[in-house]
C-alpha positions in Angstrom: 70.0 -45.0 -60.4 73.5 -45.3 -58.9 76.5 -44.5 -60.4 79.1 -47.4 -60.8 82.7 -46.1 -60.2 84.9 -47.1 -62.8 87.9 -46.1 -64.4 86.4 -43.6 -66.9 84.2 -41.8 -64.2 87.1 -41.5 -62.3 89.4 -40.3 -65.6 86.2 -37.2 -65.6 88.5 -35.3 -62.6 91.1 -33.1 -63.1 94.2 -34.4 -62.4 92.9 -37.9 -62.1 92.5 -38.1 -65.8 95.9 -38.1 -66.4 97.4 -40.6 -64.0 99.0 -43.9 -65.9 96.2 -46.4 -66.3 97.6 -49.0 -63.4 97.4 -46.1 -61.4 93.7 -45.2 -61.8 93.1 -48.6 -61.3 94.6 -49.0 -57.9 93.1 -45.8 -57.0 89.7 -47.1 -58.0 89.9 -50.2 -56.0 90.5 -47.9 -52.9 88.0 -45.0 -53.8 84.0 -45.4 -53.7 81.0 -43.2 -54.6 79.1 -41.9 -51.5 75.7 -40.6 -51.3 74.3 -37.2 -49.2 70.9 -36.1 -48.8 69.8 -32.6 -50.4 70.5 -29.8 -47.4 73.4 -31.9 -45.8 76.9 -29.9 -45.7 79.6 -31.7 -47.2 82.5 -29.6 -45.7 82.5 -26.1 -43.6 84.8 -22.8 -44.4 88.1 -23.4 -42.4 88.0 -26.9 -42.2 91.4 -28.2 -42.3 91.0 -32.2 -43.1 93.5 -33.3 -45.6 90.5 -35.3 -48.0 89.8 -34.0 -51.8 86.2 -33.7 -53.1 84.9 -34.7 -56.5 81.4 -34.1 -57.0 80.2 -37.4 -59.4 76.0 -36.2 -59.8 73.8 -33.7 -57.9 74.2 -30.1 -57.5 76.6 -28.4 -54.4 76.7 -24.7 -53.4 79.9 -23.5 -52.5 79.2 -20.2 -50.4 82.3 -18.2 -48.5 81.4 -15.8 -45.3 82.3 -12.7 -48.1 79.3 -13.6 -49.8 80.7 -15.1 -52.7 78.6 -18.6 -54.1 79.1 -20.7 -56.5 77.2 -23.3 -58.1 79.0 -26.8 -59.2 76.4 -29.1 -60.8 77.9 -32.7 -61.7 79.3 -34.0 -64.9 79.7 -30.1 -66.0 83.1 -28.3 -66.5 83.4 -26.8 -63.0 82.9 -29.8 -61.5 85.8 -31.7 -63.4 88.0 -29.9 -60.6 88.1 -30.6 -56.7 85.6 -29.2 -54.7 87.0 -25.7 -52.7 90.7 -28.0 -53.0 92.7 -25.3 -50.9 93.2 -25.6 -46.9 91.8 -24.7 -44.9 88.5 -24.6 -47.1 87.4 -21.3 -48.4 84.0 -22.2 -48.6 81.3 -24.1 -47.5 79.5 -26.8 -49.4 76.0 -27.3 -49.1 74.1 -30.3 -51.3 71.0 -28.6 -53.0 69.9 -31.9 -54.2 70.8 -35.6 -53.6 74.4 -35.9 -54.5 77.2 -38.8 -55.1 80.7 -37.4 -54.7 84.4 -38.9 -54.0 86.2 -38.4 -51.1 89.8 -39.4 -51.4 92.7 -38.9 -49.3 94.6 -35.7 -50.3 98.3 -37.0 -49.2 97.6 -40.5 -51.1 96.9 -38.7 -53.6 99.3 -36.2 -54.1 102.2 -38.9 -53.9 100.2 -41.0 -56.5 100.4 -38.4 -58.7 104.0 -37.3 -58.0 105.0 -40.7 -58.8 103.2 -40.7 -61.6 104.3 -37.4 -63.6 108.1 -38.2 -62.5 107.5 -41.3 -64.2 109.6 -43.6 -61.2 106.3 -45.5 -59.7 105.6 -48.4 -62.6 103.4 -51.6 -61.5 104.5 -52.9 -64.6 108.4 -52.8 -63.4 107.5 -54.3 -60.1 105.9 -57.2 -61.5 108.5 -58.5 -63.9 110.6 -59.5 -61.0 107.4 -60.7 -58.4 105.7 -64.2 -59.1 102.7 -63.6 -61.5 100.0 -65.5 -58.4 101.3 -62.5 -56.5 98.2 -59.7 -56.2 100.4 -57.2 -56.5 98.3 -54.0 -56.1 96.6 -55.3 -52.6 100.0 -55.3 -50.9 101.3 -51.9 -52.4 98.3 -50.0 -52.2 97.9 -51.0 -49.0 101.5 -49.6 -47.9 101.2 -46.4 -50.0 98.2 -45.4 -47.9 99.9 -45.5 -44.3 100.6 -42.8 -43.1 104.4 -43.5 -42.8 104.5 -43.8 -46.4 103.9 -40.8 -46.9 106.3 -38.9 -45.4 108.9 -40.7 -47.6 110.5 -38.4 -50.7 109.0 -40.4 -53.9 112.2 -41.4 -55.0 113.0 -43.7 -51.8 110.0 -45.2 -52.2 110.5 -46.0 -55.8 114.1 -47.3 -54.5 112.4 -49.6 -51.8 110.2 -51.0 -53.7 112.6 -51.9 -56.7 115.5 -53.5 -53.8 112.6 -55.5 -52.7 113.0 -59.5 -52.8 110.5 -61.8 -53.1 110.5 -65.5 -50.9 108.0 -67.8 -51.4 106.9 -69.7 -48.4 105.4 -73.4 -47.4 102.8 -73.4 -44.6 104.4 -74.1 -41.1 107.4 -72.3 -42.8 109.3 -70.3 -39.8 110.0 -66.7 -41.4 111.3 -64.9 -38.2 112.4 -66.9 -34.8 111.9 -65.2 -31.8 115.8 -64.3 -30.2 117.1 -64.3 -33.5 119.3 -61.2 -34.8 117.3 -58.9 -37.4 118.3 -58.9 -41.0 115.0 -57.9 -42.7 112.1 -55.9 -42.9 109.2 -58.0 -44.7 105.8 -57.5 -45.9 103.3 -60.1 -46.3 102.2 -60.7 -50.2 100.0 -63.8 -50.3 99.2 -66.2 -47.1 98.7 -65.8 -43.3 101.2 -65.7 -41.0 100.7 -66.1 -37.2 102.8 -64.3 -34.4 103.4 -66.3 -31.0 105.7 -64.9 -28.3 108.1 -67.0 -25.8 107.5 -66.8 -22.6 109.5 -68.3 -19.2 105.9 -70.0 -18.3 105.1 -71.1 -21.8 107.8 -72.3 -24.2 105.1 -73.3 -27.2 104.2 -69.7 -27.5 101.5 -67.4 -26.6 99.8 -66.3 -29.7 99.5 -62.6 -30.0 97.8 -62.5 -33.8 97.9 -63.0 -37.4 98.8 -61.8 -40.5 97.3 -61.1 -43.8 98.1 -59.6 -47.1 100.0 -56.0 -46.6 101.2 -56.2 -43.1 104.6 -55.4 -42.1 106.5 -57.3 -39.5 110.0 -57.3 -38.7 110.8 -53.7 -38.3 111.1 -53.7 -34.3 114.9 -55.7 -34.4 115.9 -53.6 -37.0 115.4 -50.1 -35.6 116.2 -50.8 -32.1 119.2 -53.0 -33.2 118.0 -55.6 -30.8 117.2 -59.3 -31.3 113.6 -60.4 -32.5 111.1 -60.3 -30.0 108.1 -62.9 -31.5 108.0 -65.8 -34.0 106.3 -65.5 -37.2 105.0 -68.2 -38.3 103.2 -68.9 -42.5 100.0 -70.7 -41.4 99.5 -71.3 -45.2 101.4 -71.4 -48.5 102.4 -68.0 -48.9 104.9 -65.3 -50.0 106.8 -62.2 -48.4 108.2 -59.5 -49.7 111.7 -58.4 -48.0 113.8 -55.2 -47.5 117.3 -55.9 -46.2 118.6 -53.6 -42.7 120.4 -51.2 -44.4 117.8 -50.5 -47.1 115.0 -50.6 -44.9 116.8 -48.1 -42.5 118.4 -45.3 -44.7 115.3 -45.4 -47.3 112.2 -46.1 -44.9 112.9 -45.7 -41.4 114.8 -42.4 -41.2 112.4 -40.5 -43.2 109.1 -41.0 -41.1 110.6 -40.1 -37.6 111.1 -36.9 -36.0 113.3 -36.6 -33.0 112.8 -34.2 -30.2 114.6 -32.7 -27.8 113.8 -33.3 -24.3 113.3 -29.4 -23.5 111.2 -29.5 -26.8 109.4 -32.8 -25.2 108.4 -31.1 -22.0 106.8 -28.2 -24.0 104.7 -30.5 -26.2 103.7 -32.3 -23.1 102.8 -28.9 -21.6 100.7 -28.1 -24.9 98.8 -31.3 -24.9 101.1 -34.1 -26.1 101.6 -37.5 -24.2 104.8 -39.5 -22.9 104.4 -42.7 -24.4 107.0 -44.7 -22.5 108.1 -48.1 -24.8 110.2 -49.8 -21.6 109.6 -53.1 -19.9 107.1 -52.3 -17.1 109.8 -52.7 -14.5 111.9 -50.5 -15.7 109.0 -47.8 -15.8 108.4 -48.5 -12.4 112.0 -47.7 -11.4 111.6 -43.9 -12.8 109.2 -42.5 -15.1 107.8 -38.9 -16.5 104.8 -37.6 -14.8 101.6 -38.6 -16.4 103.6 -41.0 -19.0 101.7 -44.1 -20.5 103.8 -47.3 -20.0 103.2 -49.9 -23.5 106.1 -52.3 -23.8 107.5 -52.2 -26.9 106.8 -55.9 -27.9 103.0 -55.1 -27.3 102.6 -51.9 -28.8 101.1 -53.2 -32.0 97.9 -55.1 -29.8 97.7 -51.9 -27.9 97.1 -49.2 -30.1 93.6 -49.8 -29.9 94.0 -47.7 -26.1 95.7 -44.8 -28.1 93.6 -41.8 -29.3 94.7 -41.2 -32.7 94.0 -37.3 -32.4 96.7 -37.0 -29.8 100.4 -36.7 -30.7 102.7 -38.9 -28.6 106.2 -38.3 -27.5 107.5 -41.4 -27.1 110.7 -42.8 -24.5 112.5 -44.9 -23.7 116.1 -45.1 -22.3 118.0 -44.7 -25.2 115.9 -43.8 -28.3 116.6 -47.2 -30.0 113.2 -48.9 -28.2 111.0 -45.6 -28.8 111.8 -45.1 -32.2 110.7 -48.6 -33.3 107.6 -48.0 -31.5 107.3 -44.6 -33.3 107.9 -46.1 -36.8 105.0 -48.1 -35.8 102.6 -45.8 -34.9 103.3 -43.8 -37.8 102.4 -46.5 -40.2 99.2 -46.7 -38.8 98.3 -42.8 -38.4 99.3 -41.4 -35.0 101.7 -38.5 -34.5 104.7 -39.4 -32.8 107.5 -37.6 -32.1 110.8 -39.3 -30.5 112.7 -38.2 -27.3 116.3 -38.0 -28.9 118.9 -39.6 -26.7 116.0 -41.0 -24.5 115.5 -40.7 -20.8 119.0 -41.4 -19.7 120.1 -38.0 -21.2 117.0 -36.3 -19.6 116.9 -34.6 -16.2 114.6 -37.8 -15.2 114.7 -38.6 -11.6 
């Protein structure tokens, strides 16, 4: 029979048994039991993947190339602890019988817990200032696992979350207005929202997508200091969650991006890193790196699709302010950036 992750199996792990119970339970709403045959190999000796293992039933041998073996058997002592936790992976884990096991993902985890035992990361403080129809965990759980977040020191993250402000929105509401100036960074806590771009041939608005619960819009005016490139729209009763500028740039943005310079860029390229050029195709045209992929900066979200996230991208513009929006944005959803400091104008482009 199945086991039924809950709270309490989940409590069975060391250190999961001690994290504060909203904690647990918005780590259980993003965590699920999976199943492997007897014989299958869970992980190899030297693999590097940042994903912790709890073994939940079954047994698993854990065997090392110096001979050593050890066997974990579920719901005993040994296997309160992470399976081989250490990278890269000092053994290799083999199921000797059907198993269930977690598989959660190490960096979410280690800033859940480093929240948690520095006692700054409380739902419950959230809350009391967010309307009570507002599913609070869906929208924060769903930030703390991008990968941007994670590169943020605990204690800003506390910070943005507490300077946060809540506006509650009517459906057909206008939230940001394309050519507008950027004030705030928002995230979307209850509704849909649909973004429609300007263009000379059609003045209604070409829509480009829509919104749900935990996406972030907004950041692209802020970061590049430029005026708002698309209209968002509520397409129902809703509300948003807001950062202002200078919050959202000295507590969010700084933190996740990592500036190169354009000697350093060349060698990455050389090594197996991509130009990721953010300008308007005709600028590109004009003068470009060798090789580089040209994605406007106002479609870089609908193109990331076309972007292989095992690849780190250095990415350019002319000045740094276009890339490093684009760079904030790949980072919240996984890919390695880094961001030509200066930008091409300071290069030896020609």
């Amino acid at each position: 029979m199945a086991t039924k992750l809950t709270t309490e199996v989940l409590k069975r792990f060391t250190p999961l048994g001690g994290l504060k119970r909203q904690n647990l339970e918005a780590l259980l709403k993003k965590t699920s039991i999976r199943k492997m045959d007897g014989g299958s190999t869970l992980f190899k000796e030297g693999d590097t993947e940042k994903r912790t293992f709890f073994l939940v039933t079954g047994g698993v041998e854990l065997k090392s190339e110096s001979g050593e073996t050890i066997p974990v058997t579920g719901e005993t002592e040994i296997a309160r602890n992470a399976l081989s936790a250490s990278l890269p992976r000092k053994h290799t884990a083999r199921a000797t019988d059907n198993i269930e096991f977690l598989s959660i993902d190490t960096d979410l985890l280690d800033v859940m817990l480093t929240w948690d035992q520095t006692g700054i990361y409380e739902v419950k403080e959230l809350q009391d200032n967010i309307d009570p129809t507002t599913t609070i965990d869906d929208w924060m759980t769903v930030l703390l696992q991008t990968q941007a977040f994670h590169k943020i020191p605990p204690a800003n993250i506390q910070a943005i979350f507490m300077r946060m402000q809540q506006v509650n929105h009517k459906a057909g509401d206008v939230i940001i207005k394309q050519g507008d100036e950027g004030d705030f960074f928002y995230v979307l806590v209850r509704g849909t929202c649909s973004v429609t771009r300007e263009t000379p041939l059609n003045k209604d608005g070409i829509r480009l997508a829509e919104l749900r619960i935990g996406d972030t819009f907004g950041e692209e005016a802020l970061i590049s200091e430029s005026n708002r490139n698309a209209t968002i729209t509520m397409q129902s009763d809703g509300s948003v969650m807001r950062l202002a500028k200078d919050d959202f740039n000295t507590l969010l943005n700084e933190p996740t991006l990592d500036w190169v310079s354009y000697e350093d860029a060349k060698k990455l390229v050389a090594d197996g890193a991509k130009w990721l050029d953010v300008r308007l195709p005709s600028e590109f045209e004009s003068s470009h790196e060798a090789d580089a992929i040209n994605i406007p900066l106002y479609f870089i979200r609908l193109k990331l699709t076309a972007l292989d996230e095992g690849t780190t991208y250095v990415v350019c513009c002319d000045t740094g302010r276009r890339s490093s929006a684009g760079a904030f944005i790949m980072n919240e959803r996984g890919f390695k950036t880094k961001v030509l400091k200066g930008g091409l104008n300071l290069s030896d482009l020609s």
